[in-house]
N, C-alpha and C positions, 0 to 999 in steps of 0.2 A: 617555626619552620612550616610551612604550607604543604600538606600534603596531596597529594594527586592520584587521582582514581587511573588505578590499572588495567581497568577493562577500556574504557572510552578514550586515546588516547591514538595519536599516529604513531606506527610505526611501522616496517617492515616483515612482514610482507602486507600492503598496502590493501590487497585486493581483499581482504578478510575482515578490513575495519570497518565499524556502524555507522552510518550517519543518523543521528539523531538529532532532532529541531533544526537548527539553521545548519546544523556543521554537515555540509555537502548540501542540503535543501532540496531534499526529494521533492518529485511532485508528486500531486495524487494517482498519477497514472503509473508509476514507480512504486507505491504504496501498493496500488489493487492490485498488479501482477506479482507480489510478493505475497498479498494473502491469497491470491488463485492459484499461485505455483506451490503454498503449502497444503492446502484443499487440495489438489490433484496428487498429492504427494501421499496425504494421509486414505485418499480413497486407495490408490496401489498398494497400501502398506495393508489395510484391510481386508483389499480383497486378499492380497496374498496369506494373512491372517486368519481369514472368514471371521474379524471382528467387527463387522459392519454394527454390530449392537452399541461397542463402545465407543466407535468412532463417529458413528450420525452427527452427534452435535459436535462436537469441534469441525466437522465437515462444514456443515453448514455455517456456522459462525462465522467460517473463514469465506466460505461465498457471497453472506451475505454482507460480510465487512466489504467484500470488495467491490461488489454491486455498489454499494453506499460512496465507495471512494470513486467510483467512475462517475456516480451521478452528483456529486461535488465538483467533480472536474470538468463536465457539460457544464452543470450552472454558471460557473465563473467564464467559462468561455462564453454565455449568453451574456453573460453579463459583461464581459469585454465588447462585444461586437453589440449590445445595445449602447453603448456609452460611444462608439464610435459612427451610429451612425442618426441620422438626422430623422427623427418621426414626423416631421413638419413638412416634410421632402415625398413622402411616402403617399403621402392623402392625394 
């Protein structure tokens, strides 16, 4: 009998399930605003805390993950829009 992981799985209430790899197919622009939305999240938590000591790097990590995922999502757009258009045309 095949058993089936109970976290990753559809159900009801829908708005609370993961997409993870293909199932739903984030883009990278949907990845960076989730790691800027936990960065902004973990700064509030600090400041309200005053544990800016503990939180620096997971702060960071999370900005600089998402920087990283925006500039993935430029490149592949340069790279669409070089593949679409003609450098021979350009000269």
């Amino acid at each position: 009998m095949m058993q089936f992981n109970n976290i990753f799985r559809g159900c009801e209430p829908t708005e609370y399930n993961a997409c993870v790899g293909k199932n739903g197919d984030p883009s990278y622009a949907e990845y960076a605003n989730g790691f800027c939305d936990a960065a902004l999240h973990l700064i509030d938590a600090a400041i309200e805390r005053t544990a800016m000591d503990e939180q620096i790097y997971p702060i960071c990590f999370n900005m600089r993950h998402a920087i990283e995922l925006r500039l993935k999502q430029y490149v592949f757009a340069l790279k669409s829009i070089r593949n679409n258009v003609n450098l021979d045309d350009a000269r």
